[in-house]
C-alpha positions in Angstrom: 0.0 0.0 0.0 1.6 3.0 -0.6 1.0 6.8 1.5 -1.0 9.3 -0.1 1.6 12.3 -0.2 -0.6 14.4 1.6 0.4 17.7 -0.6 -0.7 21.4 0.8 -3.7 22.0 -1.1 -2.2 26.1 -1.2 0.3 25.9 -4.1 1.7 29.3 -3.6 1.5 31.9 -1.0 2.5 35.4 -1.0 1.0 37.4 1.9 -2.7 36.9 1.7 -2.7 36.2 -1.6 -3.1 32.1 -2.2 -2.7 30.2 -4.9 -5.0 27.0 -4.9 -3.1 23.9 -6.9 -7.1 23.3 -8.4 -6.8 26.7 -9.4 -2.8 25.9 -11.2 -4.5 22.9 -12.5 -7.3 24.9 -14.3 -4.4 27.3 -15.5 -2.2 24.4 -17.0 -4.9 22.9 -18.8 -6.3 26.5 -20.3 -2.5 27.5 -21.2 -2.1 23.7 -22.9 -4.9 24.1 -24.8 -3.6 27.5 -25.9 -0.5 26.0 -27.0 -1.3 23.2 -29.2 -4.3 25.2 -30.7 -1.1 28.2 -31.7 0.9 24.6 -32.7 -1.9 23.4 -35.0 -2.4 26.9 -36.3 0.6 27.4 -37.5 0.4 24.9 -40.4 0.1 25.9 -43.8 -3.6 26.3 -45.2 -4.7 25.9 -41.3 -7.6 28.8 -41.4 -6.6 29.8 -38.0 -5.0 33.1 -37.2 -3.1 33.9 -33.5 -6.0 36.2 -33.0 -8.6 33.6 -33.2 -7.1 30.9 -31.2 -6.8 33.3 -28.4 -10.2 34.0 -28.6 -11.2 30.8 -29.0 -9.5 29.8 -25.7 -11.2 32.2 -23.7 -14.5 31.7 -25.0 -13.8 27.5 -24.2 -12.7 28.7 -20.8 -16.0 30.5 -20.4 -17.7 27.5 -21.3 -15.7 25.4 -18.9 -16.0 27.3 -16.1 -19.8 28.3 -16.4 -21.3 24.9 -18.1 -19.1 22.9 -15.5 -20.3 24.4 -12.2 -23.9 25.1 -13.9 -24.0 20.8 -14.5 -22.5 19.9 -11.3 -25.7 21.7 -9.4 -28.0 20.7 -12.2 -27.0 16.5 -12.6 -25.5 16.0 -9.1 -27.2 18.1 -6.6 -29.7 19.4 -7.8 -32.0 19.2 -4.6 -29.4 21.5 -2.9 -30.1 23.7 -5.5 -33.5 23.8 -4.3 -32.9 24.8 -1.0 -30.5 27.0 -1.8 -30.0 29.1 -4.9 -27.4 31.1 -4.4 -25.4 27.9 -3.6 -24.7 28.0 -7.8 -22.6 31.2 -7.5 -20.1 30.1 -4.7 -17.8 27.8 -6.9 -15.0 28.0 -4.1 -16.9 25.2 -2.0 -16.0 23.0 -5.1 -18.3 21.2 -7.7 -17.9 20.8 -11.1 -18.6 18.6 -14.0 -16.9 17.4 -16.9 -20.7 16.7 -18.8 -22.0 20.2 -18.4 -18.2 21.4 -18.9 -19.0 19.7 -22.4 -22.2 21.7 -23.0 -21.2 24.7 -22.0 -17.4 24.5 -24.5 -20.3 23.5 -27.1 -22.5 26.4 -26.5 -19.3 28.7 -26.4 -17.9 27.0 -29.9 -21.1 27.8 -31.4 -21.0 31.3 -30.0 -17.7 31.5 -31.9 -18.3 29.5 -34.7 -21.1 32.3 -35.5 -18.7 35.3 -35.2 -16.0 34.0 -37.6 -18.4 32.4 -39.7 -17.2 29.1 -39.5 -18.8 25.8 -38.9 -19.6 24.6 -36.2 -17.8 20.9 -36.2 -14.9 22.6 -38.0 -14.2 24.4 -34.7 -15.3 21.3 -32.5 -12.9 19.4 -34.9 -10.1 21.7 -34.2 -10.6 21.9 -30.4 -11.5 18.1 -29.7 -7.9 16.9 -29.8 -7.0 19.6 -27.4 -9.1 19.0 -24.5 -7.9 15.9 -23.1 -4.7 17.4 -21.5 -6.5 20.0 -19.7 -8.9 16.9 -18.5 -5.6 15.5 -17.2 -4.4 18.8 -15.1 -8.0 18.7 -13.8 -7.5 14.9 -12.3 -4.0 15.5 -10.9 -5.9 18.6 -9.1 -8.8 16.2 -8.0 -5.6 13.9 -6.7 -4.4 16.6 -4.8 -7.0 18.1 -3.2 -7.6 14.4 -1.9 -11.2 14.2 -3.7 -13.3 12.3 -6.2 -11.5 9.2 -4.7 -11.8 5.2 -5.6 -13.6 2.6 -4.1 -12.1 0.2 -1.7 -9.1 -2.1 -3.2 -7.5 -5.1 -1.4 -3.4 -3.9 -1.0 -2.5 -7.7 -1.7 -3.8 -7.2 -5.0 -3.5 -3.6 -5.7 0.1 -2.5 -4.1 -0.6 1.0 -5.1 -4.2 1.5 -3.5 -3.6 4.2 -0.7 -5.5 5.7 1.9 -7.2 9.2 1.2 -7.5 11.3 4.3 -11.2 12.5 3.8 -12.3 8.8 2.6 -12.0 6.8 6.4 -9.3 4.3 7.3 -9.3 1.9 4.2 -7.2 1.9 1.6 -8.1 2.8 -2.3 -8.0 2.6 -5.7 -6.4 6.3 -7.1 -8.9 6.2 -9.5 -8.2 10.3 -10.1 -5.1 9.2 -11.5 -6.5 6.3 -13.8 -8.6 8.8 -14.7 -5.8 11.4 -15.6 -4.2 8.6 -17.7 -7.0 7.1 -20.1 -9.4 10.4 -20.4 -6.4 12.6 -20.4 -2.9 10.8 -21.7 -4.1 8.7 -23.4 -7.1 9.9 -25.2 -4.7 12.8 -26.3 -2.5 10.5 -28.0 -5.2 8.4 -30.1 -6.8 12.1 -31.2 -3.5 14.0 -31.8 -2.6 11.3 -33.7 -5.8 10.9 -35.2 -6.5 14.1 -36.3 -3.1 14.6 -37.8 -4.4 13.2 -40.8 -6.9 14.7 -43.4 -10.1 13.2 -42.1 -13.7 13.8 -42.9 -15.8 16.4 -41.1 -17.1 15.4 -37.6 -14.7 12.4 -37.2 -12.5 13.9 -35.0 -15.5 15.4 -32.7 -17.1 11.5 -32.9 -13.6 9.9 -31.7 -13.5 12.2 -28.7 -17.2 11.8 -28.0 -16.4 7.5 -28.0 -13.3 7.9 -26.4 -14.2 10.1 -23.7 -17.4 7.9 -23.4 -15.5 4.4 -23.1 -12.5 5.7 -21.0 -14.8 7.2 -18.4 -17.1 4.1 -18.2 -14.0 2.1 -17.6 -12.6 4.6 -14.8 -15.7 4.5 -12.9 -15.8 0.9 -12.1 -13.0 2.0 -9.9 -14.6 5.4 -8.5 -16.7 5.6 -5.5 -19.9 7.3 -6.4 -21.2 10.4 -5.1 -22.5 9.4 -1.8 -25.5 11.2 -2.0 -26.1 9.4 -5.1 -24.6 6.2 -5.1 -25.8 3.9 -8.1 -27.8 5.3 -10.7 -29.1 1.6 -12.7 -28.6 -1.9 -11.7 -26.5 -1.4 -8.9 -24.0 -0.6 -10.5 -24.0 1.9 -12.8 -23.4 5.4 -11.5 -24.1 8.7 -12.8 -20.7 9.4 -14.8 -21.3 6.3 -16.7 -25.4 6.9 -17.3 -24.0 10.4 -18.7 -21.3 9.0 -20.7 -23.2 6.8 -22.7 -25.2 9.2 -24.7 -21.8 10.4 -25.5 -21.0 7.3 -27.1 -24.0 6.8 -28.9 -24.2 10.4 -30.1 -20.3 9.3 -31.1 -21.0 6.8 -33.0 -23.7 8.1 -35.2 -21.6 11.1 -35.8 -18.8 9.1 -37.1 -21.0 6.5 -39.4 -22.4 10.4 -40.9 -18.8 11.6 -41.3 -17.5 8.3 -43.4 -20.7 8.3 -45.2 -21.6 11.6 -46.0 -20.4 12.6 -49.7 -20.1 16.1 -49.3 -17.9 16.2 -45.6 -14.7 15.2 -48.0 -11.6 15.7 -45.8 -10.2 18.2 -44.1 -6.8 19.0 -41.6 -8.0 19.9 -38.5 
């Protein structure tokens, strides 16, 4: 069993100014996402200028920040909500969620997509195989702030399951940090790689939707639920995985569309 490095959740402190390491986390994955979009820019024939990436970042960051806290309240606790409004506007006692993060970056991309005149997947396209590494610097920030922990794993048979301080006495599974390596690492690498190709409209969006959508399913097998939730179907399905699999679905279709379609052609991305 190894120890849970029990990491000061203040990253940086300089008088009463504190910097939170969920906050760093948040600014790694918004300034990695600004880098590889400037990267992918640059290419000849791209159709992206400096000017547009930039505000293409900040209008994704909107969408983060807004559609993740606004889906948190809305699809986990929602009954809180009831009893207290104003609850939605203070995002310092934590909540946020990756599926209304999702709809809120689409709502912003169309927001954009309709003031440079461009179409809607071709942005989606474009941003898809930049997401996962901010989805990464969000885990290791769940990791460290000891939250969003697994369930309970047997030492003997998991060496690295550890004991979270704010999850009782037994030891278990990191799942923040299987999550940080199949919806982040990894699904970067099959979409970067992916999407360095010519491929038809909407593939690139479709692989991210399935990927995301199987990668999550997986990593919750090995994540507690919400405990004001639990299990959402069966006993045994929980919320993350009931919301991931219209994501797969919708995936799915969007890629059979994308091969089939005549007039989606290919494009760089």
């Amino acid at each position: 069993m190894l120890t849970y490095p029990d990491i000061d959740p203040v990253a940086v402190a300089i008088g009463p100014l504190k910097i939170h390491w969920y906050g760093l986390m948040y600014l790694l994955a918004f300034a990695s996402a600004w880098g590889l979009a400037n990267y992918r820019a640059r290419r000849p024939a791209s159709g992206w200028t400096p000017e547009q990436v930039s505000d293409l970042i900040f209008y994704g960051a909107m969408g983060v920040i807004l559609g993740g806290r606004c889906g948190y309240v809305l699809l986990y606790n929602f009954p809180q909500f009831l009893q207290d409004p104003l609850w939605l506007l203070r995002v310092w006692e934590g909540g946020m969620s990756f599926h209304g993060g999702l709809l809120g970056v689409m709502a912003a991309l169309a927001w954009f997509g309709h003031k440079y005149k461009k179409n809607f997947f071709d942005v989606a396209d474009f941003v898809a195989p930049l997401v996962p590494v901010g989805l990464m610097f969000g885990r290791f920030g769940n990791f460290i702030g000891g939250e969003l922990w697994g369930r309970v794993a047997d030492p003997a048979h998991v060496p690295w399951a550890m004991v979270f301080p704010r999850a009782g006495d037994l030891p278990r599974h990191p799942s923040q940090l299987y999550q940080a390596a199949l919806e982040g690492f990894l699904l970067f690498v099959i979409l970067w790689f992916y999407s360095s190709r010519p491929r038809p409209q909407k593939a690139v969006s479709a692989m991210f939707l399935i990927g995301y959508g199987l990668f999550r399913t997986i990593a919750e097998f090995f994540r507690e639920p919400d405990a004001h939730i639990g299990f959402d179907l069966f006993g045994w399905m929980s919320r993350g995985q009931l919301l991931s699999l219209p994501m797969i679905v919708i995936g799915v279709i969007l890629l059979v569309i994308a091969y089939r379609s005549p007039k989606s052609g290919e494009q760089k991305v």
